[in-house]
KOLMARBA-258477 format. One record per residue: x, y, z of N, C-alpha, C, O in turn. Coordinates in steps of 0.001 Angstrom, whole numbers, padded with zeros to 6 digits, always signed. Each point is the difference from the previous one (the first is absolute). Layout:
XYZXYZXYZXYZ;...
***
This chain:
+116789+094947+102893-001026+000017-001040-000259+001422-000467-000049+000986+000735;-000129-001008-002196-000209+001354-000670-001276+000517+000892-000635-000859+000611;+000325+001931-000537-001452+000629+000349-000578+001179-001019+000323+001188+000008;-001179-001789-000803-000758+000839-001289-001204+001006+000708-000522-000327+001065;+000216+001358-001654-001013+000800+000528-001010+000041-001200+000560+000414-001014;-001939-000734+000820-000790+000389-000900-000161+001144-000097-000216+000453+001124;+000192+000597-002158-000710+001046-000022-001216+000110-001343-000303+000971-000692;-000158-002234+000680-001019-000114-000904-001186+000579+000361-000234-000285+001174;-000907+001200-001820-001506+000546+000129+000556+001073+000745-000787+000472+000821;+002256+000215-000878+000168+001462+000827+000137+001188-001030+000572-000044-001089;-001410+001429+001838+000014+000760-000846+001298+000507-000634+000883-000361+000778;-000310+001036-001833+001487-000227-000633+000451+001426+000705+001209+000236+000015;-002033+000644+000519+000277+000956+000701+000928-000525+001357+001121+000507+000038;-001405-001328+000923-000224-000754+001089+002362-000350-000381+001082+000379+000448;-001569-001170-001368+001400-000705-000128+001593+000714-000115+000943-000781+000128;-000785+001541-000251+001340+000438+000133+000581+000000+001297+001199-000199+000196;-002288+000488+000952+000023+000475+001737+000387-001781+000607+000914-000569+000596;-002456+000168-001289+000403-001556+000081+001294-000823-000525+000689-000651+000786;-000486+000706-001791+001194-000516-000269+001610+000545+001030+000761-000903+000351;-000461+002206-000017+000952+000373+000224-000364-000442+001619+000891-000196+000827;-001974+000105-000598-000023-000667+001908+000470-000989+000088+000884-000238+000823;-001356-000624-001664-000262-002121-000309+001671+000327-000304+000388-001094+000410;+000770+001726-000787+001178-000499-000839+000458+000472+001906+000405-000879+000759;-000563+002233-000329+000393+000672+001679+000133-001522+000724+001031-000629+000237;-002127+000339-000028-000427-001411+000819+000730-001035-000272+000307-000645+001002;+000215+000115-002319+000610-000697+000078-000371-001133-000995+000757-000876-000416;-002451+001115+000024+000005-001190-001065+000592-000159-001642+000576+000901-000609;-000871-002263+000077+001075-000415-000464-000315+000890-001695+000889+000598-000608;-002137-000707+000195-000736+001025-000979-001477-000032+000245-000677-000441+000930;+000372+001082-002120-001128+000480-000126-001180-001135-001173+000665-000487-000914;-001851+000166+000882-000661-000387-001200-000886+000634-000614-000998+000234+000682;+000983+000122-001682-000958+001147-000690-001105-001237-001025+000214-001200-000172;-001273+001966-000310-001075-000825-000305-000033+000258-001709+001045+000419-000500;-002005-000616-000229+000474+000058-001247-001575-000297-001163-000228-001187-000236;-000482+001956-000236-000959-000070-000711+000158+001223-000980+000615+001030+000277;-001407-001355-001727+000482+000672-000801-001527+001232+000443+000032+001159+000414;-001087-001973-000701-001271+000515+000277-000797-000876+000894+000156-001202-000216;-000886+001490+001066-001463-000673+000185-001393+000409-000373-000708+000994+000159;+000649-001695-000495-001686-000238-001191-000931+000568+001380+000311+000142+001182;-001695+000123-002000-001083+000543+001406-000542-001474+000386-000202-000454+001127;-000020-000324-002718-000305-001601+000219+001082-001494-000004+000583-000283-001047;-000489-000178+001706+000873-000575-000575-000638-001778+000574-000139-000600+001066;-000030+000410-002154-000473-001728+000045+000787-000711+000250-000548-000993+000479;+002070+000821-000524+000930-000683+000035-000060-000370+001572-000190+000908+000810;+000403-002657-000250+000144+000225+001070+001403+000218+001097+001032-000636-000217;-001088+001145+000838+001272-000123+000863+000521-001509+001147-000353-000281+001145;+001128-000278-001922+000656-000910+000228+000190+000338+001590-000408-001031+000535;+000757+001806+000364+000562-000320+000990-001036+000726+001188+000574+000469+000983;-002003-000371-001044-001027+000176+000992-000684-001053+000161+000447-000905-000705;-001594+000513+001491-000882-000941+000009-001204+000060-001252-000380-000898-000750;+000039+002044+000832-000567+000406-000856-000491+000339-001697-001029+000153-000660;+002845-000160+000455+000491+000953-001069-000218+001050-000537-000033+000229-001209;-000158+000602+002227-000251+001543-000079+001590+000658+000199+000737-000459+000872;-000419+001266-001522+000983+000511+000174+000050+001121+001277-001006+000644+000300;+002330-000486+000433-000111+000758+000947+000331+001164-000296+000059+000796+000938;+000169-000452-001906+000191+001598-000661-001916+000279-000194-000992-000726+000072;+001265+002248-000355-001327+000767-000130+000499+001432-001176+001146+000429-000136;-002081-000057-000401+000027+001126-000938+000964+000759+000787+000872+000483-000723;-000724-000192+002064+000556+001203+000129+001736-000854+000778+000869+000650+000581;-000840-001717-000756+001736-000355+000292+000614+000376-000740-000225-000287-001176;+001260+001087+001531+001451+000677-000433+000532-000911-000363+000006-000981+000743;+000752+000908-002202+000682-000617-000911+001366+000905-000937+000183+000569-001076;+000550-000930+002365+001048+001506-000752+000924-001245-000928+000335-001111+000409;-000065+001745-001813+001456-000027-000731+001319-000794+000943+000848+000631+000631;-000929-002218-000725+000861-000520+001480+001421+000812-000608+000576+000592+000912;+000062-000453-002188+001077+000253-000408+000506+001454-000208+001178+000349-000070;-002124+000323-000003-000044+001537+000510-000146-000012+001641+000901+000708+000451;-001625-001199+000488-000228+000105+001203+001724-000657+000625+000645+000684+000795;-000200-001823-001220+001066-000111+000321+000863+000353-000065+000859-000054+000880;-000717+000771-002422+001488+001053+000054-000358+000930+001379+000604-000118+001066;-001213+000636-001204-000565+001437+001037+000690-000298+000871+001090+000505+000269;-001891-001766+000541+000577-000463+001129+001198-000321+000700+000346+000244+001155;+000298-000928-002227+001864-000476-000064+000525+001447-000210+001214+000187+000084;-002101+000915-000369+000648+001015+000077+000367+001018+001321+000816+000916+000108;-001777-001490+000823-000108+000695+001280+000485-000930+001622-000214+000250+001186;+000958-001404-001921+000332-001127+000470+001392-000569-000249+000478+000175-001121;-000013-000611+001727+001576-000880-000478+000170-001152+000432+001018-000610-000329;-001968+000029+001167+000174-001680+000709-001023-000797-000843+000249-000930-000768;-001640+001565+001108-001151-000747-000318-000061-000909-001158+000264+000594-001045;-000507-001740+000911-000313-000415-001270-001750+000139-000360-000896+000256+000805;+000772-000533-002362-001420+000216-000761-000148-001187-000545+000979-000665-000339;-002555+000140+000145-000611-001093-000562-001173+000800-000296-000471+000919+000668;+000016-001467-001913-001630-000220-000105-000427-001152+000108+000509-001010-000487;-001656+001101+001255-000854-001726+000372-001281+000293-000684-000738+000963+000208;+000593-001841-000975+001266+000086-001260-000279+000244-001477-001123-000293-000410;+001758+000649-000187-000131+000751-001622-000721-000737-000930+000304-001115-000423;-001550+001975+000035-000042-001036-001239+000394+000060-000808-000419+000957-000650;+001259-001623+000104+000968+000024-000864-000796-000222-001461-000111+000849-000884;-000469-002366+000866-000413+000087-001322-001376+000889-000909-000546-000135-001096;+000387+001209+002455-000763+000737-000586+000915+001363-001188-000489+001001-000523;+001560-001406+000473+000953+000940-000543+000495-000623-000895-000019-001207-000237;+000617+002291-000437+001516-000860-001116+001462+000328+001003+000308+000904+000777;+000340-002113-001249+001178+000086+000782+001029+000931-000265+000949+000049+000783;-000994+000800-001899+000793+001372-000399-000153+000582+001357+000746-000189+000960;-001988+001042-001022-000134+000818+001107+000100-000209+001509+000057+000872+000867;-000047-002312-000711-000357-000524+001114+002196-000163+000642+000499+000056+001125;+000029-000221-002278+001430+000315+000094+000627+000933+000368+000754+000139+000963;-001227+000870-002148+000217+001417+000429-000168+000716+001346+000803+000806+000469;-002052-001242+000136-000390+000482+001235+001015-000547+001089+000632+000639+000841;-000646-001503-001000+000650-000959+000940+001375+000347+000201+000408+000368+001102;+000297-000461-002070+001247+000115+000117+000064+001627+000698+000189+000037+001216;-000310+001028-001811-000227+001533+000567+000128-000403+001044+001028+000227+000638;-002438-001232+000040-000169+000115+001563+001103-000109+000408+000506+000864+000716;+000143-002004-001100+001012-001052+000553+001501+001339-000109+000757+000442+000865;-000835-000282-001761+001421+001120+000011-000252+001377+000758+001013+000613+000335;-002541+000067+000042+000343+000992+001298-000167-000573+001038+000763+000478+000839;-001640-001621-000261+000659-000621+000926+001034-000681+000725+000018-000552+001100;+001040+000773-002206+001029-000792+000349+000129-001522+000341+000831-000703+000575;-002222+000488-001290+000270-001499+000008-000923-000621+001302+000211-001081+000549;-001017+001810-000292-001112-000464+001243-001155-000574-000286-000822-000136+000906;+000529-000320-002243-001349-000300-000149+000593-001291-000570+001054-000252-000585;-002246-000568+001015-000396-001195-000519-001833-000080-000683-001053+000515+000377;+001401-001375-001447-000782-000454-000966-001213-000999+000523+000188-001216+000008;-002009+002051+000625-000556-001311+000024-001129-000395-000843-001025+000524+000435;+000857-001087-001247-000699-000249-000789-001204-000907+000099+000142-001001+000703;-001832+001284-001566-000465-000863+000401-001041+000028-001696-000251+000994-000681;-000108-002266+000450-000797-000245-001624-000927+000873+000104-000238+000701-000984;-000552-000517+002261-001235+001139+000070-001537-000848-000038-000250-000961-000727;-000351+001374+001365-001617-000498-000125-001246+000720-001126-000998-000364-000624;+001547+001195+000780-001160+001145-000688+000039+000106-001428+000610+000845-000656;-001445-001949+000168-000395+000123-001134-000108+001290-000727+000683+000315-000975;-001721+000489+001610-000181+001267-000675+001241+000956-000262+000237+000519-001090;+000496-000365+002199+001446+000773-000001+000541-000442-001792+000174+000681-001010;-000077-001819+001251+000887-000742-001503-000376+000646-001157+000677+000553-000867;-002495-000795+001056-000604+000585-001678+000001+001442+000016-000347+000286-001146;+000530+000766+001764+000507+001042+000291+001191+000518-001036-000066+000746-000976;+001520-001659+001774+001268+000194-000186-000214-000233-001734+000188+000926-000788;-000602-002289+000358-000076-000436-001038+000606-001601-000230+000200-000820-000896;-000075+000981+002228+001144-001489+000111-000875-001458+000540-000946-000148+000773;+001695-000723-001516-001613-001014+000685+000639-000972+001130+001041-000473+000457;-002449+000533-000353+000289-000710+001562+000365-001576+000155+000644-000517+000914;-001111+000012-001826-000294-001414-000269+001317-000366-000123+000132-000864+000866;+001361+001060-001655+000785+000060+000446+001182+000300+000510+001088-000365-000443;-001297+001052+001407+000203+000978+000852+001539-000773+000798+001049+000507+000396;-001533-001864-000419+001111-000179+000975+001525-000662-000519+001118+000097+000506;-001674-000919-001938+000930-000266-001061+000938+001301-000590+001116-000345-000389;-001381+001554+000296+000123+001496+000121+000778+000778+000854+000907+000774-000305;-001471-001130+001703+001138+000045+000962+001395-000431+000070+000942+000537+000582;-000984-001649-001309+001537-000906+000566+000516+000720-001140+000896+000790+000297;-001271-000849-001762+000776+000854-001092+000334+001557+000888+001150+000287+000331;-001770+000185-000174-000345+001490+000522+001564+000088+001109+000885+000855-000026;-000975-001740+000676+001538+000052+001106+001035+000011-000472+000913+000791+000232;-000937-001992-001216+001317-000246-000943-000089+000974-001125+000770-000221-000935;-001684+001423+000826+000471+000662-001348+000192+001604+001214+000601+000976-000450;-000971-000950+001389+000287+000852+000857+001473+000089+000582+000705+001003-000104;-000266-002391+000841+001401+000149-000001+000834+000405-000606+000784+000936+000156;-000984-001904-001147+000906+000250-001533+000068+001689-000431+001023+000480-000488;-002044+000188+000700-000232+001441-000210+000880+000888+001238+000539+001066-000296;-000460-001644+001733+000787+000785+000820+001273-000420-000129+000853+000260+000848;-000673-000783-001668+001596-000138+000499+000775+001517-000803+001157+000229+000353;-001758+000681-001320+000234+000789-000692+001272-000578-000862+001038+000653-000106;-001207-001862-000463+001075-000502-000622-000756+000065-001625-001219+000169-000026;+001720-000260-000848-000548-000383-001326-001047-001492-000330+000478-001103-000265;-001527+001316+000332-000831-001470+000010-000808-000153-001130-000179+001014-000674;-000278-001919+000366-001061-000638-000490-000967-001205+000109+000535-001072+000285;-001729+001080-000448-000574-000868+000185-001145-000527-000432-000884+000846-000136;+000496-002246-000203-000808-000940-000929-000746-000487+000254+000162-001166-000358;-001479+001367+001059-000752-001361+001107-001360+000262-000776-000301+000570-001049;-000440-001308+002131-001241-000598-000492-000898+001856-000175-000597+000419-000991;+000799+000216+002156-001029+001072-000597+000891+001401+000247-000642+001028-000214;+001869-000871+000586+001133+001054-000583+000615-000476-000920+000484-001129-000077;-000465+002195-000879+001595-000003-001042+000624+001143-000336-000800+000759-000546;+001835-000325+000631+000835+000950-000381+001284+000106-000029+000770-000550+000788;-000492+001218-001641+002018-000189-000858+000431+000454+001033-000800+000308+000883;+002462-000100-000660+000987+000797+001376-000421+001354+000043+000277+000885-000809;-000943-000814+001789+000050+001438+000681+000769-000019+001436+000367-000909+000744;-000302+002157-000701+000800+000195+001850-001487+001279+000173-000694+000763-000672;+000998-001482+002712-000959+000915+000878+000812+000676+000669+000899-000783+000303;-000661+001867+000146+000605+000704+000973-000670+000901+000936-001160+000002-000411;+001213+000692+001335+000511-000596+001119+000115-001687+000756-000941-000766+000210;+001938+000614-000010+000171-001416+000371+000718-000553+001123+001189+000215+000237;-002253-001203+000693+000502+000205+001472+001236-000246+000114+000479+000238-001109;+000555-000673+002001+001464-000526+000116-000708-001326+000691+000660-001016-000217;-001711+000825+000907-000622-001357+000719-001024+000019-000780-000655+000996-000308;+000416-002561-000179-001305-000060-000410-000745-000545+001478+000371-000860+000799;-001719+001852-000810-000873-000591+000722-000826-001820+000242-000292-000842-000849;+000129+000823+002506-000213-001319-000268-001455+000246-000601-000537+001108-000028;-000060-002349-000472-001779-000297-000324-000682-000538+000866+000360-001137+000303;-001268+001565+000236-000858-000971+001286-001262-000255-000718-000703+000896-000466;+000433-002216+000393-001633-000025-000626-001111+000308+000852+000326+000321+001143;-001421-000332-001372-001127+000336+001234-001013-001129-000667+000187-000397-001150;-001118-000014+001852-000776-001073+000074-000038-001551+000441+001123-000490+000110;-002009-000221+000115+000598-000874+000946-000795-001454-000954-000165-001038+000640;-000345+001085-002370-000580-000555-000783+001417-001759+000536+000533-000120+001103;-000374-000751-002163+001032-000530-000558+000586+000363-001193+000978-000576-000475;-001516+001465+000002+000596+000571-001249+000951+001248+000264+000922+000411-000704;-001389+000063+001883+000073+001339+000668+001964-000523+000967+001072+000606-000034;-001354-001542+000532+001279-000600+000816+000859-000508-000797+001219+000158+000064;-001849-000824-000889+001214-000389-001376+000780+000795-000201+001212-000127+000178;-002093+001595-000800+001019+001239-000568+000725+000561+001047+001018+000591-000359;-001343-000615+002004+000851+000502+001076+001216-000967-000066+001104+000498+000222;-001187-001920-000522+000531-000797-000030+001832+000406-000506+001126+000019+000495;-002001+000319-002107+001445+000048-000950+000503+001498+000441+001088+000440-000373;-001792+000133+001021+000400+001674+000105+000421+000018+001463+000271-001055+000575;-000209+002303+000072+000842+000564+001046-000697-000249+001428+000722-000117+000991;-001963+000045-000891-000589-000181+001079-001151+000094-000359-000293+000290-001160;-000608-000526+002121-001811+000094+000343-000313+001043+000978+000620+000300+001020;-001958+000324-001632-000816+000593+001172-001247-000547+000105-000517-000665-000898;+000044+000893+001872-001246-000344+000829-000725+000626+000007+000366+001167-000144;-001613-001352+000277-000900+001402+000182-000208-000102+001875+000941+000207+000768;-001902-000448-000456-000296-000536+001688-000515-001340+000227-000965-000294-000705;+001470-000787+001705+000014-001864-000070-000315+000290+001448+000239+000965+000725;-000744-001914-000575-000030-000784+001821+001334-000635-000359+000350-000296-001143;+000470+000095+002446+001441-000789+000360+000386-001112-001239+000832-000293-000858;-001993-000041+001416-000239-001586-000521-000189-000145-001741+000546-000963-000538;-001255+001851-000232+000212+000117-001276+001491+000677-000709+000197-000183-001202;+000548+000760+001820+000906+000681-000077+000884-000886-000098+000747+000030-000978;-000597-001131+002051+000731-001126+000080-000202-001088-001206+000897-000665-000519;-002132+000649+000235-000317-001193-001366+000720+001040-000965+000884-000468-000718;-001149+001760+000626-000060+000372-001518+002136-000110-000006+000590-000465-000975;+000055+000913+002049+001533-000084+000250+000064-001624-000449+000753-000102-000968;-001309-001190+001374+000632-000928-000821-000860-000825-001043+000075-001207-000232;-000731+001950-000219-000257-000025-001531+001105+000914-001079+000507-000351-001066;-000376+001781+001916+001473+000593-000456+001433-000806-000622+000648-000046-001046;-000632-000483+002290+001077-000687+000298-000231-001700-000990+001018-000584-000371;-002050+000144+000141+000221-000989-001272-000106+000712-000998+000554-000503-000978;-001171+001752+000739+000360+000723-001095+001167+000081-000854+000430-000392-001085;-000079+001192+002247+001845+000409-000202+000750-001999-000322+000163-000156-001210;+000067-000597+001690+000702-000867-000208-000262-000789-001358+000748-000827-000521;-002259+001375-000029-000412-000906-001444+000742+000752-000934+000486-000453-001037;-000385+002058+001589+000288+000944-001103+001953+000077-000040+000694+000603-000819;-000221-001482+002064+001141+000103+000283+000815+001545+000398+001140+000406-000223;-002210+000134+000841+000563+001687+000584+000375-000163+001713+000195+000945+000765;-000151-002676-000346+000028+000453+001868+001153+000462+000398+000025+000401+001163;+001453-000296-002097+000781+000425+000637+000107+001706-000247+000917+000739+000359;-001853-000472-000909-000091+001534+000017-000126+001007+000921-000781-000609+000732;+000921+001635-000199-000630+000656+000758-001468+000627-000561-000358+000678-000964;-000365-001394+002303-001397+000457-000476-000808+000713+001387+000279-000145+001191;-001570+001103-001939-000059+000628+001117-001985-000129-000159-000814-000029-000923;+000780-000022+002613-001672+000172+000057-000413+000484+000843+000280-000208+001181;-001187+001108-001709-000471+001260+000606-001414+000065+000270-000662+000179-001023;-000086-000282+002224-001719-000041-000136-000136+000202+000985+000756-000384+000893;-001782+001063-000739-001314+000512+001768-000598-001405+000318-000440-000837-000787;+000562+000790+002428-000744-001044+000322-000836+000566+000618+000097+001161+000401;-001326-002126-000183-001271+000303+000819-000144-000507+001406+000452-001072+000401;-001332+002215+000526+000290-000024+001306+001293+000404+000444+000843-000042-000896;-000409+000444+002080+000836+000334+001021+001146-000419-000391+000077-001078+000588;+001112+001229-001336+001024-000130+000034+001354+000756+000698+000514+001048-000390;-000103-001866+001502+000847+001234+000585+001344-000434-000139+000182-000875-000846;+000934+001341+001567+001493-000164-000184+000386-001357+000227+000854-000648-000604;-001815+000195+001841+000609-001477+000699-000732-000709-001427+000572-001089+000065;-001313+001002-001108-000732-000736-000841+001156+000271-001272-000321-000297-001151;+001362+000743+001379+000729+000944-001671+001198-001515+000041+000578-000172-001073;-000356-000470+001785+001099-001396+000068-000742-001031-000628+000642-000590-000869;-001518+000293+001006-000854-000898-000236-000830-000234-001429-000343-001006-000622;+000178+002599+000393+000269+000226-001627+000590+000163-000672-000335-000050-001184;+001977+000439+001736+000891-000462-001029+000291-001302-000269+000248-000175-001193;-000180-000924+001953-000410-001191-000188+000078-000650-000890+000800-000806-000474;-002118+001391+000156-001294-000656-001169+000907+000632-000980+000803-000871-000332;-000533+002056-000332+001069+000511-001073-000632+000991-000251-000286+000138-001190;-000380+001373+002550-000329+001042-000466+000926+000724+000394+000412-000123+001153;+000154+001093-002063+000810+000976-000275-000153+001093+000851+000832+000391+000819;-001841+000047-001028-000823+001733+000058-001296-000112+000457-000751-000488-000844;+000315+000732+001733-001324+000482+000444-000862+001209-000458+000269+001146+000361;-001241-001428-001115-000415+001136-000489-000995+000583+001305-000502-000924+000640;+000184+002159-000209-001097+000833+000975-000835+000404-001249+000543+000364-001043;-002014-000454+001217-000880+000248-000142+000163+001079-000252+000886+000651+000553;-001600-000202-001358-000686+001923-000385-000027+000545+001343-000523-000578+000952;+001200+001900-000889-000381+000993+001696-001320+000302+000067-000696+000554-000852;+000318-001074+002236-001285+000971+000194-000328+000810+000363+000903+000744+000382;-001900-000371-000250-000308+002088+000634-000081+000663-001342+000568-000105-001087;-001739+001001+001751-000643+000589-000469+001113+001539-000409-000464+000652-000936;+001505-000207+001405+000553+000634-000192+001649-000222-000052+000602-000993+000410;-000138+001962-000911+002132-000444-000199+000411-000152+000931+000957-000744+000212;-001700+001565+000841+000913+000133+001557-000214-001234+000775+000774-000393+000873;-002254-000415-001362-000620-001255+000678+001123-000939-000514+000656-000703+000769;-000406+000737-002590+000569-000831-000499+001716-000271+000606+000716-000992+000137;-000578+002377+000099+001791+000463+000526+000186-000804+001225+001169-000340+000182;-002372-000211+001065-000311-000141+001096-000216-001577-000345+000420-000575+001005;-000771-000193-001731+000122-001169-000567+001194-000294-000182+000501-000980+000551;-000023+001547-001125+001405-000393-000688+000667-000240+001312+000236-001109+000480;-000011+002041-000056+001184+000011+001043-000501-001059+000959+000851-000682+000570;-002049+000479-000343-000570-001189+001369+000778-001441-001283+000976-000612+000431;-001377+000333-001514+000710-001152-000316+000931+000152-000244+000266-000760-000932;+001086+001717+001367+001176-000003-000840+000912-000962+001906+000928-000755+000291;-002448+001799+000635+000713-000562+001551+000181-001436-000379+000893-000841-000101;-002431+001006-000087-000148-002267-000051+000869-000926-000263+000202-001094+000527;+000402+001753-001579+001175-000541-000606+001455+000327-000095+000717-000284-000960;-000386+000846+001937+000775+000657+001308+001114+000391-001529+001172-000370+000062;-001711+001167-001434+000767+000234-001168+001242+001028+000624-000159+000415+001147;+001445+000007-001941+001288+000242+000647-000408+001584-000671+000186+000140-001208;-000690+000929+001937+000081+001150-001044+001128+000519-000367+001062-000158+000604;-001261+000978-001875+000816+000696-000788+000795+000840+000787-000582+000713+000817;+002070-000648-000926+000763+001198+000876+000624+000749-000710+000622+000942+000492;
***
């Protein structure tokens, strides 16, 4: 089983030390986090607390995932990169191409694509982009994004892009896979037709419903003979003897939680206690 490391809510200072330990150790990549701004207010609720308070605060670090990732693939040669996950339709898909692909061509092809419609109302009226539909937007947004990396001559006609043949360049030699994020039915649909799912954090047992709701997903949309991939943090104690039992069910990748400690050296001291746990093969 893949083994993912969060480095979401870490200072961007913190991450280069972090990243080049987590690739030493042996895990499989890295997940970086992804906000354009956070508001001081924000009414919108958060879908995935009890509450719907968001677990960010004025002062969470929100680095550039596509600037932060070149960096990284730059000080690295195994690791792979994700953002958990992009909001995509807070963007136009020009730029959101452009970035991407760059990543994808100094990494040599280590990053994967994770995408998610986004909660935050306010973020949207910001950008200028609306939220309402946001997710009809998305699916154009992939298919006018691909079509844009292949750096081939394209064009394209849809409901809310249009434009005559242009070419994008730089352009990966792999197109990246797409992982959706959210766990809606609208949200699994689009993991459905695309490359894989992420998770945010499930008890066992939801993880397992949301894998075969996946899995009738995929067979309505006719994608099961695809390779597909799913990636999510579970809640409570998950250790090595528990990693069989979730592949199982059809999880891919284990995501770890954000490091804790109060300092890099605490965080460096984390890392390495879960890299034991998971008895990972280090880098030689």
């Amino acid at each position: 089983m893949e083994i993912w490391q969060s480095l979401a809510r870490t200072g961007i200072e913190e991450l280069p030390e972090l990243a080049l330990r987590a690739e030493a150790l042996g895990f499989t990549g890295v997940a970086v986090s992804d906000h354009l701004v956070r508001p001081v207010e924000i009414r919108s609720p958060y879908p995935y607390s009890p509450d719907g308070k968001p677990v960010s605060t004025t002062e969470t670090p929100y680095a550039d995932p596509w600037g932060l990732i070149a960096y990284l693939a730059a000080l690295t040669t195994r690791l792979r990169f994700m953002p958990s996950v992009f909001v995509l339709p807070a963007r136009d898909p020009f730029s959101v191409a452009k970035s991407l692909a760059t990543a994808c061509v100094l990494s040599r092809n280590r990053v994967m694509m994770g995408i998610g419609v986004g909660w935050m109302a306010e973020e949207f009226a910001m950008t200028g982009q609306s939220f309402f539909n946001r997710g009809k937007r998305t699916d154009e947004m992939v298919e006018v994004i691909k079509k844009l990396m292949t750096g081939e001559p394209v064009e394209h006609h849809g409901a809310f892009y249009d434009f005559p043949m242009v070419t994008m360049t730089p352009a990966p030699s792999v197109m990246p896979s797409f992982l959706v994020g959210g766990d809606s039915p609208a949200a699994l649909a689009r993991a459905a037709r695309m490359d894989g799912w992420i998770g945010v954090a499930y008890e066992q047992d939801r993880v397992a419903s949301i894998l075969a709701e996946l899995v009738a997903a995929r067979r309505k949309a006719g994608t099961l003979g695809r390779t597909f991939q799913a990636i999510t943090a579970i809640l409570g104690k998950v250790g090595l003897e528990d990693c069989a039992a979730i592949e199982r069910i059809g999880i891919t990748g284990l995501m770890l939680p954000p490091l804790l400690g109060a300092t890099t050296a605490e965080k460096m001291q984390e890392l390495e206690r879960r890299a034991t746990m998971y008895r990972l093969s280090p880098l030689i």
